[in-house]
N, C-alpha and C positions, 0 to 999 in steps of 0.2 A: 616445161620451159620454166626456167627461173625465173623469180620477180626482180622487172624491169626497176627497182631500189636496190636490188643487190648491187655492190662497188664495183664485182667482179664476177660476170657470167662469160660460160664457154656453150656454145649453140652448133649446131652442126644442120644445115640448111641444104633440100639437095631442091632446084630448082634451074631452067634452064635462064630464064630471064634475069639476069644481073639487076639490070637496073633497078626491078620492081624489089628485089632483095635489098639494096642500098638505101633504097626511098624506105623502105619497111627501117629498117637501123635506122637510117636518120628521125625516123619521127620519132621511132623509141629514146633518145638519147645517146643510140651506143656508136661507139666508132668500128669501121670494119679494118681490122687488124692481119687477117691473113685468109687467103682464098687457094684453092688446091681446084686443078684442072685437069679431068681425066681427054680421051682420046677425041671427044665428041664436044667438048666447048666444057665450058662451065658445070660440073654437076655438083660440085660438094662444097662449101663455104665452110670456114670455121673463124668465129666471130667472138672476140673477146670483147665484152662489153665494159666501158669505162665512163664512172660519174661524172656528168660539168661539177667543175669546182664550186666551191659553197661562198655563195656573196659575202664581199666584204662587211657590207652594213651588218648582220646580225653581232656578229664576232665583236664589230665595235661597240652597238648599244651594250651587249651581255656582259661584257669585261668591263665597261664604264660602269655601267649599273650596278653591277657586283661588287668591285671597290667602296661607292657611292654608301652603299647601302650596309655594307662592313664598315665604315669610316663612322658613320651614323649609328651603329650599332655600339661602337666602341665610344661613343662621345669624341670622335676627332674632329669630326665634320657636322653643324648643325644639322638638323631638316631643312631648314631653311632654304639650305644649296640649289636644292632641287629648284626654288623659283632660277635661279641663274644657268642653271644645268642648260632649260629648256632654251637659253639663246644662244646654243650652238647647232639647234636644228639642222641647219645650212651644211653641216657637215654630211650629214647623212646622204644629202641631195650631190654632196661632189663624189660620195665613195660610191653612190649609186652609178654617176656618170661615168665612170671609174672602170666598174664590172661590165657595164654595157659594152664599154671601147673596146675592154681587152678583150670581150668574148669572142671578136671577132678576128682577132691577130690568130696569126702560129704560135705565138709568146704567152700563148695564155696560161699554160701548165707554168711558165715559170712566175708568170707576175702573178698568177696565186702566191706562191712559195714569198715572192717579194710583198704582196699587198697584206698578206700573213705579217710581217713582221714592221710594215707602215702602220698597222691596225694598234701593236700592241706597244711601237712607239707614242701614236697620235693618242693612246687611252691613259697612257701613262704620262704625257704630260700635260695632260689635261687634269687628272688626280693629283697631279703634282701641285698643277695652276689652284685650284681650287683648295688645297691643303695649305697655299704661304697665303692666301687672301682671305681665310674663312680664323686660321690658326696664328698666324704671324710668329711658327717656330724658331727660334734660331737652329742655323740649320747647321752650324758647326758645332752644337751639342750633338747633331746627332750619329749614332754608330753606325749609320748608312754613309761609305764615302762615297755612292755617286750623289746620294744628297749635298755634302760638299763640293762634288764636282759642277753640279748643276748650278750652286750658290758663284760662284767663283766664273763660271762663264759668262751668266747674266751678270754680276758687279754690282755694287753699290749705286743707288741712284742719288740723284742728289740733294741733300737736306734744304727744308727752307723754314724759318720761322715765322710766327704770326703772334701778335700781342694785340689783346681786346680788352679796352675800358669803359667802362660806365662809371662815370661821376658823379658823386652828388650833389652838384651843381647843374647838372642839366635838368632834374628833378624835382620839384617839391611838392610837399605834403604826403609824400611816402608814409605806408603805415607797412606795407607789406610788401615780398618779393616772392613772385612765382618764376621758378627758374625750370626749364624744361630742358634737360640733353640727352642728345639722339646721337650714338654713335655705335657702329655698327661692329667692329672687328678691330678696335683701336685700345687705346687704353687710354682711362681717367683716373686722377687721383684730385680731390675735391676736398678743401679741409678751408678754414677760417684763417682774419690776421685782424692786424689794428689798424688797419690803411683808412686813408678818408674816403677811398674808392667807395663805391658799389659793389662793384664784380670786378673780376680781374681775369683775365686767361692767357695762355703760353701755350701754343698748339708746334708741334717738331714733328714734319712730316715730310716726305719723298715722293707724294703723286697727288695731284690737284684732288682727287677723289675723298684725301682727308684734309682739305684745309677748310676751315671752319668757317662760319657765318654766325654770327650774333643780331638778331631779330626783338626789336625794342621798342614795346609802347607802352602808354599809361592808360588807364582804366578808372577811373573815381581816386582812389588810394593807392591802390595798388599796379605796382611792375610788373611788365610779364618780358621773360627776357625767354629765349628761343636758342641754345646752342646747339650746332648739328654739323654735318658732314654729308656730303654726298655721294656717297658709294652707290654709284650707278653703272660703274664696268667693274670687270676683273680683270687684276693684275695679276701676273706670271711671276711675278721676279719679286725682291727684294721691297715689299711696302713697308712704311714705318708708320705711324699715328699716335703720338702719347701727348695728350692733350691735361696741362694743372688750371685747373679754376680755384679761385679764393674769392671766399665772401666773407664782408666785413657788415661794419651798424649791426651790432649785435641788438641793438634798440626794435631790431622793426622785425615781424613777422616774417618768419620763410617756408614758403612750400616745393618738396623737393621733386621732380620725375625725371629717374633717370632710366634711360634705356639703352643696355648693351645685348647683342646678341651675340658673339661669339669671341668680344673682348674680356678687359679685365680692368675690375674698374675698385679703387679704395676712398672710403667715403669716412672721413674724420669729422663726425659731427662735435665736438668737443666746443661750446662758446656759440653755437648757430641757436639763434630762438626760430629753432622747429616746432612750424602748429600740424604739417601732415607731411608723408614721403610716402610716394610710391616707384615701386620696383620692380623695372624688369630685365630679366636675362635670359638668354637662349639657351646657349650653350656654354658660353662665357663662364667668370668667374667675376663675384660682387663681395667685398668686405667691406663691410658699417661698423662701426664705433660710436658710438652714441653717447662715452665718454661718463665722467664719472658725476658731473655735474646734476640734478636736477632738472627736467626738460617740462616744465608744468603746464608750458600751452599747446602740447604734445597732443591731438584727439586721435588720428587713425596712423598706423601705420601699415604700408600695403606692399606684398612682393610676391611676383609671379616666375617661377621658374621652370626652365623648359629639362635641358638634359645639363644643365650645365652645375654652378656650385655656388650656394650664398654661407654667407656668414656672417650672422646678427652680434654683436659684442656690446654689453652692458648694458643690454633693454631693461635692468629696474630703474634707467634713468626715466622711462616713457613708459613707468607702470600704471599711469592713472590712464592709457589710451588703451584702442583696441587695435590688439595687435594678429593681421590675416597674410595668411601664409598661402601659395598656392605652390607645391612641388609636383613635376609631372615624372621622368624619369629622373633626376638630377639630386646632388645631396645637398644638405640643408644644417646647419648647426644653429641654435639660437641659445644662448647664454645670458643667463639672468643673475650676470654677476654686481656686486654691490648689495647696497639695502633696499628695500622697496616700501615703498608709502606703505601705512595702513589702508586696507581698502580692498577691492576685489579688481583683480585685473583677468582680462577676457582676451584670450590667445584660443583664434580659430585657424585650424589645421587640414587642410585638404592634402593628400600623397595620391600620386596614381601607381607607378612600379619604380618609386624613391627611396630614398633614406632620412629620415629628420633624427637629430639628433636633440634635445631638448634638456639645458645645464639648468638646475634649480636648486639656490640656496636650501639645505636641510631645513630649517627652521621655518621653512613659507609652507604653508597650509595649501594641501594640491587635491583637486578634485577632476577626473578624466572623464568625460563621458564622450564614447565612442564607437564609431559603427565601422566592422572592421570586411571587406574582401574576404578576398586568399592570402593575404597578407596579414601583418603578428603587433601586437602594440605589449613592449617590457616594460613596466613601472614600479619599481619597489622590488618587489619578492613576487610581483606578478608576472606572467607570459604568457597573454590570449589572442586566441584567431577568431573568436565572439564577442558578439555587442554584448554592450553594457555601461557599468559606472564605478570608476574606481573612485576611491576616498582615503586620504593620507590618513594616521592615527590624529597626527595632531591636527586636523584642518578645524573642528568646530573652536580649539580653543585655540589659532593661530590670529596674531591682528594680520598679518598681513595672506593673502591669499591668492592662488592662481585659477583658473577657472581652465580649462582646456576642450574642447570639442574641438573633436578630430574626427577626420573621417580618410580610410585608409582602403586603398584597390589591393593590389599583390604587392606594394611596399612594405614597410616597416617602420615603427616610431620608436624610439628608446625616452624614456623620460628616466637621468640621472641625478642627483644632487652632487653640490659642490661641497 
């Protein structure tokens, strides 16, 4: 007898009793499809045996997940997703009830064939949903026209704006401003003016999810102001979020933390008295500028990135701080363009399966010491997969100097000069 997992068995049964024959197929799963009756009742049966259909739920996690997990792989899609993923649980509980109802129709060979392709619509615009709210693509760039078509069904939602000030008049005896923003999938661009303001902000968005909140108290000296957004659902359709901050009083201390996870965010420090910044990105994309100016109450600067992309620009303004990098999958540029103080400046470098790219003046005295994976660290005329300590020609007789510890998994670091 063939095994009762085969899609398709043929049985030939000689028995007088039907019934006990029908009961036997039923528990097996199989359907009894045709019966042959000789001169005396019943003696010969032949029995094609036929699978129940395959539940819907598998088919929907495996295909969500699979995209998910390709999206993720490709830097489309944070990790992060995955916490959002998990609140559609509920679905699985309707496709389940789903399979249950039908198994009990005639209809059920075909609402397979239908529940097949409810499966692979429901997973696709759920990837969809999760790709405008994670990504904020425009979707008429792209060379998928049911992605335009999808864009153009849903519509444009409706813009609204928002303006946030802080005065210096509601303040005194400011010595310092800690400025904290939290924005998830939006976009910031952040730079200085000569206003009498504080802070300033212009937030243009389409779903309450990004309209902003400004959170402001005093502490001895110093301001702590709190910009953020609340992305607590996901939207399907057409989100916007592009939020400008300006700070002015170049007189008072600033500390900066900014956090995007799969936004894009441009930070024009040019005129800010920066004493510390720290940074974090997901999957996003982060450009700093650090401008050409002198930054001398400069102590730490801090940036954490996930799979997404930083870009440091003219860190010899903030050569007398220390500057710590954390890259996990995601690329990294940092540019030591300009002059740099005399003095030793201390750049620590962690890579998990990244890329950092690292621009230094020729003339800066460069010292690496570094512990390397399965992963390659290039410096000069060098290219090694082993610990050790590299050292420029000119570093003992260079005034100004770079200090580097790195530490690298299966990524790679390039150290180039400009």
């Amino acid at each position: 007898m063939a095994d009762k997992k085969t899609a398709n068995i043929e049985k030939t049964l000689k028995n007088d009793d039907e019934k006990m024959i029908r009961e036997a197929v039923k528990e097996s799963g199989e359907v009894l499809t045709d019966t042959k009756r000789g001169p005396s009742g019943l003696e010969e049966i032949s029995i094609k045996g036929e699978r129940r259909g395959i539940s819907l739920i598998w088919p929907f996690i495996l295909i969500s997940a699979g995209f998910i997990l390709l999206f993720n792989y490709f830097n489309i899609l944070p990790w992060s997703v995955w916490g959002v993923a998990w609140r559609f649980w509920p679905v699985i509980l309707i496709l389940g009830g789903f399979e249950i109802f039908l198994r009990k129709t005639i209809w059920h060979a075909f609402f397979q064939i239908l529940g097949g392709a409810v499966v692979i619509i429901l997973a696709s615009i759920f990837i969809l949903g999760l790709y405008f709210q994670f990504r904020q693509e425009k979707v008429s760039e792209s060379p998928f026209n049911f992605l335009q078509l999808f864009y153009q069904i849903t519509g444009p939602l409706e813009e609204k704006t928002k303006e946030l000030t802080v005065s210096q008049n509601e303040y005194s005896n400011l010595e310092k401003i800690n400025l904290e923003v939290k924005l998830g999938s939006q976009e910031l661009n952040l730079s200085t003016d000569n206003s009498d303001d504080l802070f300033y902000s212009k937030a243009v968005y389409n779903t309450s999810n990004f309209e902003p909140t400004l959170t402001k108290s005093q502490v001895g000296k110093d301001l702590f102001l709190i910009y953020e957004t609340q992305e607590n659902q996901i939207s399907f359709f057409n989100v916007k979020g592009e939020h400008e901050i300006k700070l002015s009083q170049a007189e008072l201390l600033t500390d900066l933390t900014i956090g995007l996870d799969s936004g894009k965010g441009n930070l024009n420090c040019e005129n800010l008295n920066l004493e510390k910044a720290t940074l974090t990105i997901g999957s996003g994309e982060l450009e700093a500028d650090f401008g050409s100016q002198k930054m001398e109450k400069v102590q730490t600067v801090e940036a954490t990135v996930g799979s997404g992309k930083l870009e440091l620009k003219n860190l010899s303004s903030i050569a007398s701080s220390h500057l710590n990098v954390d890259v996990g999958s995601g690329r990294s540029t940092l540019s030591f363009g300009g002059e740099i103080d005399k003095g030793d400046f201390l750049v620590t470098v962690n890579v998990g399966s990244g890329k950092i790219l690292i621009e230094i003046p020729e003339d800066i005295g460069i010292k690496v010491s570094y512990k390397i994976g399965s992963g390659n660290l290039t410096v000069g005329d060098l290219k090694t997969s082993d610990d050790g300590v590299y050292t420029s020609p000119n570093y003992t007789d260079a005034e100004s100097k770079i200090n580097l510890d790195l530490v690298v998994g299966s990524g790679s670091v390039e150290v180039a000069t400009l």
